[in-house]
C-alpha positions as CSV (number, residue, x, y, z in Angstrom):
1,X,-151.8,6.6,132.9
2,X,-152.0,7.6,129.2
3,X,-149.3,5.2,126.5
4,X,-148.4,6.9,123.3
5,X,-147.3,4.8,121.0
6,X,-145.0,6.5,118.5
7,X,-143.9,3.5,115.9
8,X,-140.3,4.2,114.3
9,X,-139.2,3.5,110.8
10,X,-136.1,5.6,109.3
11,X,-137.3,9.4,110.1
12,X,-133.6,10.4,111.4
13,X,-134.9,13.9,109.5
14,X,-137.8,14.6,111.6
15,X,-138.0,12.1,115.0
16,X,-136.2,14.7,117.2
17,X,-138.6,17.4,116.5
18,X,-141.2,14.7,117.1
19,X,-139.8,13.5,120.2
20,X,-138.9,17.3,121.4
21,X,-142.9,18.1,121.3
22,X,-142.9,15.5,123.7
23,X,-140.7,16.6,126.1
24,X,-143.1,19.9,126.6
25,X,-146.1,17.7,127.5
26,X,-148.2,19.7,130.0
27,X,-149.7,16.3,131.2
28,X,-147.0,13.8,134.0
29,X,-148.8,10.9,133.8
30,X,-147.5,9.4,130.9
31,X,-145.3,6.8,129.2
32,X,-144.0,7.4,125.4
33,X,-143.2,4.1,123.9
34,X,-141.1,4.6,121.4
35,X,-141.1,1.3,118.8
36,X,-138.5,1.1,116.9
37,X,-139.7,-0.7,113.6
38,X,-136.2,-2.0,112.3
39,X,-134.9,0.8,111.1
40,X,-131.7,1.6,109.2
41,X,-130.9,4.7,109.7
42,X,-130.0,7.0,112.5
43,X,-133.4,6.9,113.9
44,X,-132.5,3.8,116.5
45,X,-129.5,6.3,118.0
46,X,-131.8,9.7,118.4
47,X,-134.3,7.8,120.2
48,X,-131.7,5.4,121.9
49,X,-130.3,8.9,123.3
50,X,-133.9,10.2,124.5
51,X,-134.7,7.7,126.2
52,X,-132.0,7.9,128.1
53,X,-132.5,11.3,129.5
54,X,-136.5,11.1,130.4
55,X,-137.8,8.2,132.4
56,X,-141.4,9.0,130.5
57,X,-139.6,8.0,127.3
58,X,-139.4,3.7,126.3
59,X,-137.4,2.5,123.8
60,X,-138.4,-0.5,122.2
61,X,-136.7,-2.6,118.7
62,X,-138.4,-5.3,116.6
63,X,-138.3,-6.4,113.4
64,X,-139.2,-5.0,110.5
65,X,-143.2,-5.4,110.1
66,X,-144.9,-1.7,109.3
67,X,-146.6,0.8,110.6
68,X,-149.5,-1.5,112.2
69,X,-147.6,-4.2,113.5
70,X,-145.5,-1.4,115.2
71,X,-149.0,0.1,116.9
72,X,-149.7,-3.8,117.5
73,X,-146.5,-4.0,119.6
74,X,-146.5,-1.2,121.2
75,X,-150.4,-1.9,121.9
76,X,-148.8,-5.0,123.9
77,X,-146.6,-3.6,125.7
78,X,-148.7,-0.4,127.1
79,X,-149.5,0.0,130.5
80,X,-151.7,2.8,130.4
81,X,-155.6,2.6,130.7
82,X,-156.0,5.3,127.9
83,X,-153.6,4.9,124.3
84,X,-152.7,7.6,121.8
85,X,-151.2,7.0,118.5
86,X,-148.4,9.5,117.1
87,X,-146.7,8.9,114.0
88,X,-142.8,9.6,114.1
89,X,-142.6,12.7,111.6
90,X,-145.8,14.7,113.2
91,X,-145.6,16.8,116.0
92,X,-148.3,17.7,119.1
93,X,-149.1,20.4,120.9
94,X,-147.6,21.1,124.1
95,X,-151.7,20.2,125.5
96,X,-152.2,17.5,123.3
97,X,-152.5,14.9,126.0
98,X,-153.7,17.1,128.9
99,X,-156.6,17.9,126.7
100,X,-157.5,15.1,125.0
101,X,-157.5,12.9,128.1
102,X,-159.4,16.1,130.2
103,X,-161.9,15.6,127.2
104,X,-162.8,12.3,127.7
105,X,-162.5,12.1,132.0
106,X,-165.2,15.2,131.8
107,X,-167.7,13.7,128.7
108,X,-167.3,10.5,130.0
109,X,-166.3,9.0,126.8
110,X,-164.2,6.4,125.4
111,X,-162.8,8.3,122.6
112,X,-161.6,11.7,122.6
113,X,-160.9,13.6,119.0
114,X,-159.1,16.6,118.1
115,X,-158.7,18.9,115.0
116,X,-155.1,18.8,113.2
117,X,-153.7,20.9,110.7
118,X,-151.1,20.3,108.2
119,X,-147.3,21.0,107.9
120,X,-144.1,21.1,106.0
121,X,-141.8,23.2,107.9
122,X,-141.9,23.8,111.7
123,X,-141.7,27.3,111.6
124,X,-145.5,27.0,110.4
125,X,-146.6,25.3,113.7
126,X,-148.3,27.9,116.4
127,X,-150.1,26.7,119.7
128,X,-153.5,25.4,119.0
129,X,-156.5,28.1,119.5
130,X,-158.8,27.3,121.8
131,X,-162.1,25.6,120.2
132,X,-165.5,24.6,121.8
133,X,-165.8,20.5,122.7
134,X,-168.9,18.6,121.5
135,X,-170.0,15.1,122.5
136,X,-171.7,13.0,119.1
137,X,-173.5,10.1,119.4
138,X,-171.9,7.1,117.2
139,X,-174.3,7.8,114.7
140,X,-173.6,11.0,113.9
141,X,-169.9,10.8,114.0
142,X,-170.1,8.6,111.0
143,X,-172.6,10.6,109.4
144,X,-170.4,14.0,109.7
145,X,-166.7,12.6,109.7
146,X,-166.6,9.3,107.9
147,X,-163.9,8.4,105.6
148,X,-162.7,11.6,106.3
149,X,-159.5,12.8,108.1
150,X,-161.2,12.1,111.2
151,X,-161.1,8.7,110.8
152,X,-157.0,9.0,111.6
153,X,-155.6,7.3,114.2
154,X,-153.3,9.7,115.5
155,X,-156.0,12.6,116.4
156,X,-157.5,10.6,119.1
157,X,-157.3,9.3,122.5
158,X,-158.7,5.5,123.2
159,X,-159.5,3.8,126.5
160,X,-157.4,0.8,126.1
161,X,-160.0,-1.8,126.9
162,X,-161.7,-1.1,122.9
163,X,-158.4,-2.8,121.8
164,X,-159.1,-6.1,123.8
165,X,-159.8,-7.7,120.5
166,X,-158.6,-5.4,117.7
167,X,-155.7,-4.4,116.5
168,X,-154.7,-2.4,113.1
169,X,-154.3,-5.2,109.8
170,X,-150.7,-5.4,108.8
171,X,-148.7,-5.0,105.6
172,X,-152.1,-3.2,104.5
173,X,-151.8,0.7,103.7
174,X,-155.0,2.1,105.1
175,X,-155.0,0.7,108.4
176,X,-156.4,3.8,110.3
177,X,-159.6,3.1,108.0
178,X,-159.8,-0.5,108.8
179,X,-159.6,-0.1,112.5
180,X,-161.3,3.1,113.5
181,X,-165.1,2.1,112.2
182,X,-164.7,-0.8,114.5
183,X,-163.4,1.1,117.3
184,X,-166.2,3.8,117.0
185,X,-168.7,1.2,117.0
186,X,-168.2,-0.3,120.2
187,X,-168.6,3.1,122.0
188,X,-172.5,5.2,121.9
189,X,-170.5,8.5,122.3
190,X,-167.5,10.5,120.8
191,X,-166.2,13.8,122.4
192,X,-164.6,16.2,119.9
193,X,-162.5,19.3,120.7
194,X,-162.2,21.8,117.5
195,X,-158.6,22.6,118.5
196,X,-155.4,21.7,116.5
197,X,-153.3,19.9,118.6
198,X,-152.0,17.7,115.8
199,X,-149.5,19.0,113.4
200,X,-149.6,16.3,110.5
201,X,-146.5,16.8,108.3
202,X,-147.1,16.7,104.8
203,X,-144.5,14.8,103.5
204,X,-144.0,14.1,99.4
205,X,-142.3,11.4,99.9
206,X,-145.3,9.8,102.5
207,X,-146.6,6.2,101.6
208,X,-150.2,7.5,101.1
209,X,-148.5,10.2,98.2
210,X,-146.0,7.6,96.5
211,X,-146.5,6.0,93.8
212,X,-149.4,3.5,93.7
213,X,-148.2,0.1,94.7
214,X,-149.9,-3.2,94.6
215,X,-151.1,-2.9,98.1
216,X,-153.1,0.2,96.8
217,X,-155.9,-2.7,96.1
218,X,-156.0,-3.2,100.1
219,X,-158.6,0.0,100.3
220,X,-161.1,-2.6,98.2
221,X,-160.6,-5.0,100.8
222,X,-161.3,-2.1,103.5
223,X,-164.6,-0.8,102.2
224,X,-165.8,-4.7,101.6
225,X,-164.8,-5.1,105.1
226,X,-167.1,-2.3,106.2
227,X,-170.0,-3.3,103.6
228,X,-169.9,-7.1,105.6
229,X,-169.6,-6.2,109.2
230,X,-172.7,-4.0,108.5
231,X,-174.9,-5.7,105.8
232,X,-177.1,-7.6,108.2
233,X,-177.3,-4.4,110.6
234,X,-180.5,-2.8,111.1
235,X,-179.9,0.4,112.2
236,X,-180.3,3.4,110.2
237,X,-176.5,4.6,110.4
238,X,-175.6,0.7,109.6
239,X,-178.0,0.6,106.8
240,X,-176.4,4.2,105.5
241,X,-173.0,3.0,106.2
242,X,-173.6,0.0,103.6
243,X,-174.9,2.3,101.0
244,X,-172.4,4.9,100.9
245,X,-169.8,2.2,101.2
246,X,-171.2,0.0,98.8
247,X,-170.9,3.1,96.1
248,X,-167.3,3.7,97.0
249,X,-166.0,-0.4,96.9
250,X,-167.8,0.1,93.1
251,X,-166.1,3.2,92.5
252,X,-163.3,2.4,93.3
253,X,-162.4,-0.4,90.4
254,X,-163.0,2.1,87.7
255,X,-161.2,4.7,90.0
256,X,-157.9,2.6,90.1
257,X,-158.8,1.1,86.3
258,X,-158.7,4.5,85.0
259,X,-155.0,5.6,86.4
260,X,-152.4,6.8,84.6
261,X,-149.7,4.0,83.5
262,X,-147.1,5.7,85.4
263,X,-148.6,5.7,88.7
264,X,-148.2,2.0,88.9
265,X,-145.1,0.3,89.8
266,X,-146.4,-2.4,87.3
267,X,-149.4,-1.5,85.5
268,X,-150.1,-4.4,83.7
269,X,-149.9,-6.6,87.1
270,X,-151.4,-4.5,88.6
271,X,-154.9,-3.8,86.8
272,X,-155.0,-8.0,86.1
273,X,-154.9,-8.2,90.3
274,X,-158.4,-5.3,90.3
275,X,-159.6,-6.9,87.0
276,X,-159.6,-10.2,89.1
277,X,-160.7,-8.1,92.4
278,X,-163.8,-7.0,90.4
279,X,-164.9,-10.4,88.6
280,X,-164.3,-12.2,92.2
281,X,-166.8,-9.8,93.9
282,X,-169.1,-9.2,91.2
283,X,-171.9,-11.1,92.8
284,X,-171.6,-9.5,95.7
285,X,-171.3,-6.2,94.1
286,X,-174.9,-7.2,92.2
287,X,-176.7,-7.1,96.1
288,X,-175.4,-4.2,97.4
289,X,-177.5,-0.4,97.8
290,X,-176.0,0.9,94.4
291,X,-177.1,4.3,93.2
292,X,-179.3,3.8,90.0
293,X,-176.2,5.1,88.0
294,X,-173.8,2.7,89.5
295,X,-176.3,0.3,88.8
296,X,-176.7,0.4,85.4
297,X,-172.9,0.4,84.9
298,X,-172.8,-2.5,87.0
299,X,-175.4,-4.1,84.4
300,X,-173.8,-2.9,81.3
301,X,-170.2,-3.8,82.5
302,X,-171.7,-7.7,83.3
303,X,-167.8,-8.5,84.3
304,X,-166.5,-6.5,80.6
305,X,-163.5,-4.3,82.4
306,X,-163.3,-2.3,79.2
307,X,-167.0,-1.0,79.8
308,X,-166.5,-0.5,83.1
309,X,-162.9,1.8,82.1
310,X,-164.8,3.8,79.9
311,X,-167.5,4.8,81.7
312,X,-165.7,5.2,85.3
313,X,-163.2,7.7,82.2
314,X,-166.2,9.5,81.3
315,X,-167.1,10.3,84.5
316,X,-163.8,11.5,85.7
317,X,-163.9,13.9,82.3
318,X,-167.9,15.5,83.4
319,X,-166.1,16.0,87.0
């Protein structure tokens, strides 16, 4: 059996044409699990209703948590040996689980991927083309798809067992980053099908398009997460891994330094809590694979924000 988990959090706009694409599944053996995130809206009635008529559909309520302690309780409750993750304003294919889970049976792999495309209105949705599958090794699925959109959670089709001990960080906005690597990495091969059987909707009023909040400063945490489960790794994708990571965690202070004011909810809190980020990690920072570039800025900034503003400024300005 495959579980999807579809977490639920005041979408009454779009969860019936979520749940609808659904209802079209070419693949029987499945279970939705719809999780109900505490929402306040109509959302609990629409999928209330579903669930009533189709069996494959779950309801399920808790408390309001976010998106990743939704996928963690729905993670719980699944009683399939393969999970999929579908967020409630997206909408699949009417093959999206057939193939994905036909992917992985025939590649023998523990993690099936497909292409997606992007969507505002559903009249722009077609059926997926068909696309040629390829199997990567670990190694080179980081090399050609890391911290890319590939790194989703919702493209994807996991054999249940990697989630024995992992589940997605909550109140943290880049969880699909912060799980996926680890996922990846406890698997040799990944199969990927170049056919767009997820239809992400791009939505203005998203959390990854708001406005920057204080939680923004959880993608620091992610890339030092990655930089420390690999740093004593010795293989060459680890060691590359830590590198290209290492540039981005460094980055990525100037990056959010160097914001406009009114992108911040409060600015002023806001750049004291990566001021402090950056002087807190600043020895590490000193012992990680910098480029020579980011080196010297490290070296001239010697814990000075205002050097490290108006270089990571200058920068932005050459781009």
């Amino acid at each position: 059996m495959v579980s999807v988990i579809v977490p639920i959090y005041n979408v009454e706009k779009y969860l019936l044409e979520c749940l609808e694409s659904f209802s079209n599944q070419s693949f029987d053996d499945c279970e939705i699990l719809l999780i109900d995130d505490g929402s306040t809206d109509c959302s609990s009635d629409i999928a209330k209703k579903y669930c009533k008529n189709n069996s494959k559909f779950q309801y399920f309520f808790k408390d309001n948590g976010g998106l990743s302690s939704a996928r963690n309780f729905g993670i719980d409750k699944a009683k399939g040996e393969w999970l999929m993750f579908v967020d409630s304003d997206d909408i699949v294919d009417a093959y999206f689980i057939e193939k994905l889970y036909n992917l992985v049976i025939s590649s023998n792999t523990q993690i099936g991927v497909c292409s997606f495309k992007k969507f505002q209105d559903k009249e722009e949705i077609s059926a997926a083309k068909q696309g040629e599958t390829k199997v990567y090794s670990k190694e080179e699925y980081f090399n050609y798809f890391f911290e890319s959109a590939f790194m989703a959670a919702c493209n994807k089709i996991y054999k249940k067992s990697l989630f024995d001990d992992i589940r997605y960080p909550e109140k943290r906005i880049h969880e699909d980053f912060a799980t996926t690597y680890k996922l990846i990495d406890k698997v040799s091969y990944i199969s990927v099908i170049n056919e767009e059987l997820y239809n992400y909707r791009f939505n203005n009023n998203s959390i990854t398009l708001s406005k920057i909040k204080h939680n923004k400063i959880d993608l620091l945490e992610v890339y030092k997460s990655i930089i420390l489960f690999y740093k004593d790794k010795k293989e060459n994708y680890q060691i590359a891994l830590v590198k290209k990571t290492s540039n981005q965690f460094f980055s990525c202070f100037g990056t959010l330094l160097t914001y406009k004011k009114d992108r911040y909810e409060n600015y002023k809190d806001f750049k004291y809590q990566v001021s402090e980020s950056y002087k807190n990690n600043y020895k590490l920072i000193g012992q990680l694979p910098l480029s020579v570039v980011n080196k010297i800025i490290y070296f001239l900034s010697f814990k000075r924000l205002f050097l490290l503003i108006f270089v990571s400024r200058i920068k932005r300005i050459i781009k």
